[in-house]
C-alpha positions as CSV (number, residue, x, y, z in Angstrom):
1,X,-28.6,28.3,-31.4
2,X,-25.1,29.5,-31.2
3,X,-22.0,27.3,-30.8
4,X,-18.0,27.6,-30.7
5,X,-17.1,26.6,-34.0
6,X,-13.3,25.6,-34.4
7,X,-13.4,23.2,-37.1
8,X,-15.9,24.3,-40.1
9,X,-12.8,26.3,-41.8
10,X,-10.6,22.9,-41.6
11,X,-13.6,20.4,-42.2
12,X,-11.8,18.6,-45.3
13,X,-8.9,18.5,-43.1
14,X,-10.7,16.8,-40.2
15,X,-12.0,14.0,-42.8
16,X,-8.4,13.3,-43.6
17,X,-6.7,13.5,-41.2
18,X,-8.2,13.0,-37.2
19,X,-7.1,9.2,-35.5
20,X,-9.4,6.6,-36.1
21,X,-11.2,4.9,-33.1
22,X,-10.7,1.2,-32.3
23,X,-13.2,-0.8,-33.5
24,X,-12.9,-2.6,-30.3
25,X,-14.3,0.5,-28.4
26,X,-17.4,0.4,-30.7
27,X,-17.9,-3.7,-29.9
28,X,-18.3,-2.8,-26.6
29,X,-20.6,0.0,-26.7
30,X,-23.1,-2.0,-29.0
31,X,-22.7,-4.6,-26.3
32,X,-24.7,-2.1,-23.6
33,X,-28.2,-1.2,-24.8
34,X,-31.1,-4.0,-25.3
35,X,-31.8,-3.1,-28.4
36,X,-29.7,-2.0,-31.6
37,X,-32.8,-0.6,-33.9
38,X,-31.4,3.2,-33.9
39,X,-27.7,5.2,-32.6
40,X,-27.4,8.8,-32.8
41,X,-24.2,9.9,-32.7
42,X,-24.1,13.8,-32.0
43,X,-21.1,16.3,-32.8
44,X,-20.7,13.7,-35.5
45,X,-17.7,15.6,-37.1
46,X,-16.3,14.0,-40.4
47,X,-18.7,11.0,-39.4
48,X,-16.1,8.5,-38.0
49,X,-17.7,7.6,-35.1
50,X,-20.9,7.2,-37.1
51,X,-20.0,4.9,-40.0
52,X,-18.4,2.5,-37.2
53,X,-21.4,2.4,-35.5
54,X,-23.5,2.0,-38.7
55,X,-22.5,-2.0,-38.7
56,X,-23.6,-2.6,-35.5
57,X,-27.0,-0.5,-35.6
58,X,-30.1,-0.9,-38.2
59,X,-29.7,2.9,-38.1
60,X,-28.0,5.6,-36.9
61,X,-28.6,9.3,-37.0
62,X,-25.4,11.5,-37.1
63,X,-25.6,15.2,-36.5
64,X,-23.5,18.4,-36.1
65,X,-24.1,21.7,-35.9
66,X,-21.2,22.9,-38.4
67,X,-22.8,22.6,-42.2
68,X,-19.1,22.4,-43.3
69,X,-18.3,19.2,-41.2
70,X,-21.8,17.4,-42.5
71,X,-20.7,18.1,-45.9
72,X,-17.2,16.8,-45.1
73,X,-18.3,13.7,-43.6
74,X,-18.2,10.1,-44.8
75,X,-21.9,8.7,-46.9
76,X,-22.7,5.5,-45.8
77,X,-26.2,3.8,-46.5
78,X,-27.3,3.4,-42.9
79,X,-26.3,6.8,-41.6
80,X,-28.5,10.1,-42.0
81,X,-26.8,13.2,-41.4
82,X,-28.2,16.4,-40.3
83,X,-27.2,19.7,-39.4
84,X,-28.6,19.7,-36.1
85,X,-26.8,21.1,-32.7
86,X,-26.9,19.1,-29.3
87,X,-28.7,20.5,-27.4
88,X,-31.9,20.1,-30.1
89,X,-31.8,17.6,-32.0
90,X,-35.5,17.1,-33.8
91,X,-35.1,13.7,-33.1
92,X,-38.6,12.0,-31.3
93,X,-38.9,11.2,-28.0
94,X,-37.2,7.9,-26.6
95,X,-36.4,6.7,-30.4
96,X,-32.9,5.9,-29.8
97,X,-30.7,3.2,-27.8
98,X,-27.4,4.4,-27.8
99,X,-26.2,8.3,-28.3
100,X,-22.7,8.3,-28.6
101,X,-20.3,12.2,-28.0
102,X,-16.7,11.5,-29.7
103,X,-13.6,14.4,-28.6
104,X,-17.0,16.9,-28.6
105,X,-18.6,17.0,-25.0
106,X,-16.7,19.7,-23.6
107,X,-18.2,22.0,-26.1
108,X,-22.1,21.3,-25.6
109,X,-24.4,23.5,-23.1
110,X,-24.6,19.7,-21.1
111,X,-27.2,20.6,-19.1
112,X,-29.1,21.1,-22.2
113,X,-27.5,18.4,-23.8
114,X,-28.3,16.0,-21.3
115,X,-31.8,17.0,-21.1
116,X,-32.0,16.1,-25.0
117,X,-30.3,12.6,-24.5
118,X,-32.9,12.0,-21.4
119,X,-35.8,12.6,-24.0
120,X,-34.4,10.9,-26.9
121,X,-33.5,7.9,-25.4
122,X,-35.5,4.5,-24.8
123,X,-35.7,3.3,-21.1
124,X,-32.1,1.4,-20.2
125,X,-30.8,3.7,-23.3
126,X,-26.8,4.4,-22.9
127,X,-25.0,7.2,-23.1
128,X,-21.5,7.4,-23.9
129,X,-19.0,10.4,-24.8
130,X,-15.2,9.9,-25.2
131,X,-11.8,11.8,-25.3
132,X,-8.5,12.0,-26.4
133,X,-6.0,14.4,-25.6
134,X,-2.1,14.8,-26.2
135,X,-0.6,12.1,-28.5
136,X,2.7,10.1,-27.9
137,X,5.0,9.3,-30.6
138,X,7.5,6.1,-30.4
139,X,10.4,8.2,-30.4
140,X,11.1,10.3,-27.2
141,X,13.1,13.6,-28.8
142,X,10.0,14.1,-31.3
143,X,7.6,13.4,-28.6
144,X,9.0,16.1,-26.4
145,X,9.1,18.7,-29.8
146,X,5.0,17.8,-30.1
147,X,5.2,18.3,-26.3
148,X,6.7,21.8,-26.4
149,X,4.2,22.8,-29.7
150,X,1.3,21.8,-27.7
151,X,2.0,23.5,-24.3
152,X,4.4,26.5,-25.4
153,X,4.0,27.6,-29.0
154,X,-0.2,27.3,-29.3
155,X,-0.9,26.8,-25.7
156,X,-2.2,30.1,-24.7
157,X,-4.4,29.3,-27.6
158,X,-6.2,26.4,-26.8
159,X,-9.9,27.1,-25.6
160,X,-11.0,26.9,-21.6
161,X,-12.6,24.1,-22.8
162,X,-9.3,22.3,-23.2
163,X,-8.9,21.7,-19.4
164,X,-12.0,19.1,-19.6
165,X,-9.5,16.9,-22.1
166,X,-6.3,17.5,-20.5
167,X,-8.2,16.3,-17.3
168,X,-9.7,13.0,-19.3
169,X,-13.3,14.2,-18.6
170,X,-12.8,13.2,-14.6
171,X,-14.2,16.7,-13.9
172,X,-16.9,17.1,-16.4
173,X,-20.2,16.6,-15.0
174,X,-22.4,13.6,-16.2
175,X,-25.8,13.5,-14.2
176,X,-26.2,9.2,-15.2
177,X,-25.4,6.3,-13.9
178,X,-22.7,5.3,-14.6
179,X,-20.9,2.2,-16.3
180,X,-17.2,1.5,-15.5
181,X,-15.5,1.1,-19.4
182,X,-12.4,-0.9,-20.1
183,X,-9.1,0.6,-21.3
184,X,-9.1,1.3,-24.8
185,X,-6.3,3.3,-26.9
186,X,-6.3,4.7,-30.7
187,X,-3.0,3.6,-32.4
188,X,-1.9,4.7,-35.9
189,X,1.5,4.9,-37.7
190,X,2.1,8.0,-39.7
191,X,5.0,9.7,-41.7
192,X,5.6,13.4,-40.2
193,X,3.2,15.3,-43.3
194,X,0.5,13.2,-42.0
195,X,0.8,14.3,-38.3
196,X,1.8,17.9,-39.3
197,X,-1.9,17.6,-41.2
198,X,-3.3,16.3,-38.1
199,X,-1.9,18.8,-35.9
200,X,-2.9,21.8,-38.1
201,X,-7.0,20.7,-37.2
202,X,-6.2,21.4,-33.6
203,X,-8.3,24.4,-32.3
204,X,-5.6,25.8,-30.9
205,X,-3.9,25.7,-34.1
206,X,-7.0,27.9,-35.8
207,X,-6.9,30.7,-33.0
208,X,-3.1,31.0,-33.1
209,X,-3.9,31.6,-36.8
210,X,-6.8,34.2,-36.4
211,X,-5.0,36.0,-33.7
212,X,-1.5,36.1,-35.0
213,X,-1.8,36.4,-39.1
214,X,0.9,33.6,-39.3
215,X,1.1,30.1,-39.7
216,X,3.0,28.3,-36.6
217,X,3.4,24.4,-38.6
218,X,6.4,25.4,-41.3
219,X,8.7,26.2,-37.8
220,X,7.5,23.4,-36.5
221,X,7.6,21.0,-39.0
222,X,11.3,21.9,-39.2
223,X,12.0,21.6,-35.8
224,X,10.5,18.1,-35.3
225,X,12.1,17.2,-38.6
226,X,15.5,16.3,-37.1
227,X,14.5,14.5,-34.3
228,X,11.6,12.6,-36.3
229,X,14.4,11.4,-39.2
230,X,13.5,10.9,-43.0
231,X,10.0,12.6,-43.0
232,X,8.9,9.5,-45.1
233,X,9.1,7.2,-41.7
234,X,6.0,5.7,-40.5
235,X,6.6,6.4,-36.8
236,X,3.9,4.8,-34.1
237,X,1.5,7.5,-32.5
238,X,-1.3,6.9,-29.5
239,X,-4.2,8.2,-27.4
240,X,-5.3,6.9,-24.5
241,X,-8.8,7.1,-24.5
242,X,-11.1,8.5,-21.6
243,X,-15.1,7.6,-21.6
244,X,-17.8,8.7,-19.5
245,X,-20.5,6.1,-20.0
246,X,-24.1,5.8,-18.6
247,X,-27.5,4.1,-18.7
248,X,-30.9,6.3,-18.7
249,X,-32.2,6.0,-15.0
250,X,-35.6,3.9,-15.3
């Protein structure tokens, strides 16, 4: 099965260098299903998303269909990764309690998706995907330089898919029940190599790349340099989360 891959070529990269998720987000998901024998975390990426849920579940099954990201991701003793894609898993029928989608839902077939989560999941199983979209950082004049990168220098570059995350998944479809989440936001404090590294895993990043023969982040490095000040400052950065969550209809 064929799927848009944007992030095999920067899969070390995304291990580094991609926010980390609030453990308070993954508190309450395990809080949802009845049962916490098994979690498959699809799109699993560098396997973030996976190792947090791997204290909270006996098991969990992490799968992607890039090779490059499962050999990229993070071991951990209760996690099994596979090179699997969404929409066909392999897992058996109604083995899992929770399935979890992190920053990957917008890419999936989701009617096929959604067929596999039906069959994998136990009666009252959840579903939940979540997504991030533009950062802020603590000090306006380099927020409005990320700003401009974002929308002006890459943004013709950014996959019709994007829309989904600038919208915060209100206009995806998600054919479940649904369960209303609370606020939750990823917070880190970086210097500006560390958020130049993030930015250059940005899809839109890769095409302006393949399309263009150049590399946009030098220019912009420099130009955020002055209003970020010494490069070695830990500056705050954030993103609002956006979740659709749901519960297998009995």
């Amino acid at each position: 099965m064929s799927f848009s891959d944007h992030f095999s070529g920067v899969a070390s990269e995304y291990a580094e260098y991609r926010p980390r998720y609030p453990d308070s987000l993954f508190d309450w998901l395990a809080g949802l299903p009845s049962h916490h024998e098994t979690a498959w975390d699809c799109a699993t990426g560098s396997g973030q998303a996976a190792v947090a849920l791997a204290s909270r579940f006996e098991r969990v099954i992490a799968t992607d269909a890039s090779a490059g990201q499962i050999a990229a991701a993070t071991p951990h003793p209760r996690v099994e990764y596979r090179v699997a894609p969404a929409e066909a898993s392999s897992l058996d029928p109604a083995s899992v309690d929770l399935v979890t989608v992190a920053q990957a839902l917008h890419w999936f077939d989701r009617p096929a998706f959604y067929a596999e989560a039906r069959r994998v999941l136990r009666p009252d199983g959840v579903v939940a995907a979540w997504t991030y979209g533009h950062p802020s950082i603590d000090e306006p004049r380099a927020d409005a330089a990320l700003q401009r990168f974002y929308s002006e220098t890459v943004g013709r570059y950014w996959p019709t898919e994007r829309a989904l995350v600038d919208a915060g998944y209100r206009t995806i479809d998600f054919p479940f029940p649904e369960v209303a989440p609370p606020s939750f936001e990823m917070e880190t404090r970086w210097t500006l190599d560390f958020l130049v590294g993030y930015v250059a895993t940005w899809s839109a990043v890769t095409r302006f790349r393949a399309a263009t023969g150049e590399d946009p982040l030098p220019a912009f490095a420099e130009a955020l340099e002055p209003a970020w000040g010494d490069p070695q400052l830990v500056r705050r950065i954030t993103w609002p989360l956006a979740l659709k969550v749901g519960r297998l209809s009995k």
